[in-house]
N, C-alpha and C positions, 0 to 999 in steps of 0.2 A: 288184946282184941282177938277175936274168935272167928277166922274167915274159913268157909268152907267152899272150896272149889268144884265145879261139876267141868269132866272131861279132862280131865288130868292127864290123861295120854295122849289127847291132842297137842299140837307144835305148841300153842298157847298156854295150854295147860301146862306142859311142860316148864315153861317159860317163867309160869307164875310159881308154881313149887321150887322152881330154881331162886327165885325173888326172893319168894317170904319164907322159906322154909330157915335162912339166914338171918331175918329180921326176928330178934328179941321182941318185940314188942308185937310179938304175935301168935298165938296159935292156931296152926295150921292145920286144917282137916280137908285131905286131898281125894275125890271123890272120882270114880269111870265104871261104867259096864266092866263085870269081868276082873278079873287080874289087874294088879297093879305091874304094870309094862315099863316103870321108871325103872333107870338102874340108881339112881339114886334113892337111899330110904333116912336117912338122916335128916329131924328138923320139921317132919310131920308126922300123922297117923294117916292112914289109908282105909276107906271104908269103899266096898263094890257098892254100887248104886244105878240103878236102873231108872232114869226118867222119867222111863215113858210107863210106867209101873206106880199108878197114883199110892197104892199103899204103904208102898217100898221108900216112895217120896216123901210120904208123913211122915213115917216110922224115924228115918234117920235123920232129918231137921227135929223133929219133935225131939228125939234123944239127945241129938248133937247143941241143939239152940246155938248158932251160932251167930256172932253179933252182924256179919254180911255174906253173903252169898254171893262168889261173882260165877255166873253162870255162862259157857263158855263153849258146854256142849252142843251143838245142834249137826242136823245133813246141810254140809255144804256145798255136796258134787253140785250143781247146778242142772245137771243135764240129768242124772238118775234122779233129784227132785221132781225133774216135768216128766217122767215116764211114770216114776212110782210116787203119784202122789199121794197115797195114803201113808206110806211109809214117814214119807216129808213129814204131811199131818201129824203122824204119833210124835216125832222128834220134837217139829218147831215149833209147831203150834198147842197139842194136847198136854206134853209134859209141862209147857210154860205155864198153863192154868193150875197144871198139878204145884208148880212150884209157891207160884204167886200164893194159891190156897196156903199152902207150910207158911210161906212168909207171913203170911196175915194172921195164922196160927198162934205163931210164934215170935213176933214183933221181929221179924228181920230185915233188913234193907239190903235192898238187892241191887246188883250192879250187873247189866246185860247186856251183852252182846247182840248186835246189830249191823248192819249191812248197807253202803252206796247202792247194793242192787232191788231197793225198795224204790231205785227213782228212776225214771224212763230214761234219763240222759239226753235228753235236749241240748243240756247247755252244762256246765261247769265251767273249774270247780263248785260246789255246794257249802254254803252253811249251813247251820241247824235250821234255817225257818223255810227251807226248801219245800216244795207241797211232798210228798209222796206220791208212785204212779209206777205200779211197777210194773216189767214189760215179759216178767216169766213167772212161775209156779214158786221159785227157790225164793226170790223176791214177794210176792203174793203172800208165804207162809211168816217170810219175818214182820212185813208189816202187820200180820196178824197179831205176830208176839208181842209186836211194840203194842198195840191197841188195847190187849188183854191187861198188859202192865200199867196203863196208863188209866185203865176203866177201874183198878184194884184201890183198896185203901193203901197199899205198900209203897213205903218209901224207897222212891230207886232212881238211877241215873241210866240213861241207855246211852249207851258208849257204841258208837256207828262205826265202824273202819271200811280199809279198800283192800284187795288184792295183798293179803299177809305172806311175805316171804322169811324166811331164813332155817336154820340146820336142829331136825329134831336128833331125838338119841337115838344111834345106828343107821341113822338117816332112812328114820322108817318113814318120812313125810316127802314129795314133794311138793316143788311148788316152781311159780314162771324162773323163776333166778337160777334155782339147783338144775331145772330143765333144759333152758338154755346152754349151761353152764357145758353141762357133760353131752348136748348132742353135740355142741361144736369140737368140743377135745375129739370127741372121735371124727369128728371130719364130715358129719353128717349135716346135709343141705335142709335148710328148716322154717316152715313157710311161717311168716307171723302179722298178725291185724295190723295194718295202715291206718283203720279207723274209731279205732278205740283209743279213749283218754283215760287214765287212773293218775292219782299219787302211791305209788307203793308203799308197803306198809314194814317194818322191819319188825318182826313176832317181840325183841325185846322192848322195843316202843311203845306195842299195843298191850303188853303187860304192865310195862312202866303206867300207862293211864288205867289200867284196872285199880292197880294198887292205890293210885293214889286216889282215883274215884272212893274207894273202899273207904280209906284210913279217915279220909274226910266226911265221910256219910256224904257226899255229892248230891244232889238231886236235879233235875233234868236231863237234856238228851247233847251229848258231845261229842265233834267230830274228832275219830284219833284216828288221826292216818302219819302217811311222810310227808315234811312239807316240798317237796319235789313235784311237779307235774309235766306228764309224760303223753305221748305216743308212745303206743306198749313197742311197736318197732325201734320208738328211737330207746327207749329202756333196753332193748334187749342188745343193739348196739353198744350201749353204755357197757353192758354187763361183756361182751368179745371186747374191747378196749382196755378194759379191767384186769380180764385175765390173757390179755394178750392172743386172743383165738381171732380166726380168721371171719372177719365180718361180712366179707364178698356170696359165703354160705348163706346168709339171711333173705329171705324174700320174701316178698310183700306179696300178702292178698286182703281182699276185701272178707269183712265179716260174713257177708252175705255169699262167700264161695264155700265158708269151710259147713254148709249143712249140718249144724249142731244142731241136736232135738230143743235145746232152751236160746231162745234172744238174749244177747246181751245189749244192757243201755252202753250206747256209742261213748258217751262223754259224760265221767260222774269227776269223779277225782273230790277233795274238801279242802275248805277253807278252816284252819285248825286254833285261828285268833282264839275261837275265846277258852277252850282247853288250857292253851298256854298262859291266858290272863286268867285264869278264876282254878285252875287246878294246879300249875307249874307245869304243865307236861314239857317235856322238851325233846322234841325226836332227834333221831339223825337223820342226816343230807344220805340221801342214796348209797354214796359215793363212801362213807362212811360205816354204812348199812352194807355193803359188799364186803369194806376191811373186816367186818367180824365175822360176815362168815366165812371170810378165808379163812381165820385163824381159827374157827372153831373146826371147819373142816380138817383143816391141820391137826386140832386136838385128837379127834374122832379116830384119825387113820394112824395114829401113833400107838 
């Protein structure tokens, strides 16, 4: 089977070429703006690719015909979304049409990335028959992308997650865990939300449900998150317990103090039943999700 990746340099992408690049029963075609930024090149081919670039889009699905697309690139600062949202636009919303079109092109089934921040957060966890209602711009632009795929003839599965953590290569990513991680080593006092809810998401998990979205031709919309749910304070606790850092450091505020240009929904987090019954996913416990990135971080610094 013929799967071609968009955003390959991102933690996900990464993640995913670390996956199938080892799996025989696939050829891999790993796609990003720019350079390929893996240090691994073993187990795929590498094509630049631009997006938001509808010709660029045609050209290298039309050449490539690959049997799934799992598409992975999108802006997900939240906060440069709601300032620059044209930019947003090009990414999440104008390439997805560009893509959708190749797909329909070229009989491909697509497997996309999607986002908890399409729902206001009223209430959680969520399933899939949650309404949508988003409460920022970053949210706004994916329920778009879901709309655009869903209005298409293409066959696809929209694979939803929360708050993705874990260690890219040279640890050119952060993210809440790695952040955490290292203001507290250095001793550094670190104010964090009281009122927000997620399941964190561990990047090899959210891979793990691409793949197997992919290998099955999947179709609807599934939640892949962890099945852990959190107060992001009592999470980031978990994470000083973990590594043994001083937790008296942590401090609570309210979302409404830290003046971020984008709203975040207070309480999303998912309910992941039917992933695990209709595709096998199986994530890790947090706690589980931490052990790896020590040992990768271990890997990294050696």
């Amino acid at each position: 089977m013929k799967i071609l990746i968009t955003g390959s340099n991102g933690l996900l992408g990464q993640k995913l070429v670390h996956q199938l690049s080892a799996d025989n029963e696939v050829e891999l075609v790993a796609t990003a703006r720019g350079e390929n930024r893996l240090e691994q090149r073993e187990g795929y081919r590498y094509r630049s690719l631009d997006i938001t670039n509808a010709a660029e889009v045609a050209e290298v699905i039309g050449e490539e015909k690959p049997a799934v697309i799992i598409h992975t690139a999108a802006m997900t600062n939240v906060d440069i979304c709601e300032s620059d949202k044209a930019g947003c636009d090009a990414l999440n919303v104008d390439a997805v049409g560009f893509i959708v079109e190749a797909c329909e092109a070229n009989d491909v089934h697509l497997v996309h990335l999607s986002t908890d921040f399409i729902f206001d957060g009223e209430e959680g966890p969520l399933d899939e028959s949650a309404v949508p209602n988003p409460v920022s711009y970053y949210g706004e632009s994916k329920l778009k992308a879901e709309q655009i795929i869903q209005a298409s003839r293409v066959k696809n599965a929209i694979l939803r997650t929360v708050l993705v953590y874990g260690v890219a290569e040279k640890m050119s990513r952060s993210n809440i865990v790695l952040w955490a991680k290292g203001a507290l080593e250095k001793g550094a006092p670190i104010n964090v939300v009281d009122d927000q809810f997620r399941t964190p998401t561990l990047a090899e998990d959210l891979a793990q449900g691409c793949v197997l979205a992919a290998k099955q031709k999947a179709e609807g919309i599934y939640n892949i998150s962890g099945p852990d749910f959190f107060n992001i304070i009592d999470m980031v606790r978990a994470i000083a317990r973990f590594w043994k850092l001083d937790a008296s450091l942590i401090g609570a505020v309210s979302s409404a103090t830290l003046n971020q240009p984008a709203k975040r929904p207070p309480r999303t987090g998912f309910i992941i039943e039917k992933a695990m019954r209709e595709l096998g996913y199986q994530p890790h416990s947090f706690e589980e999700g931490l052990m790896l990135v020590e040992k990768q971080i271990r890997e990294e610094s050696v």
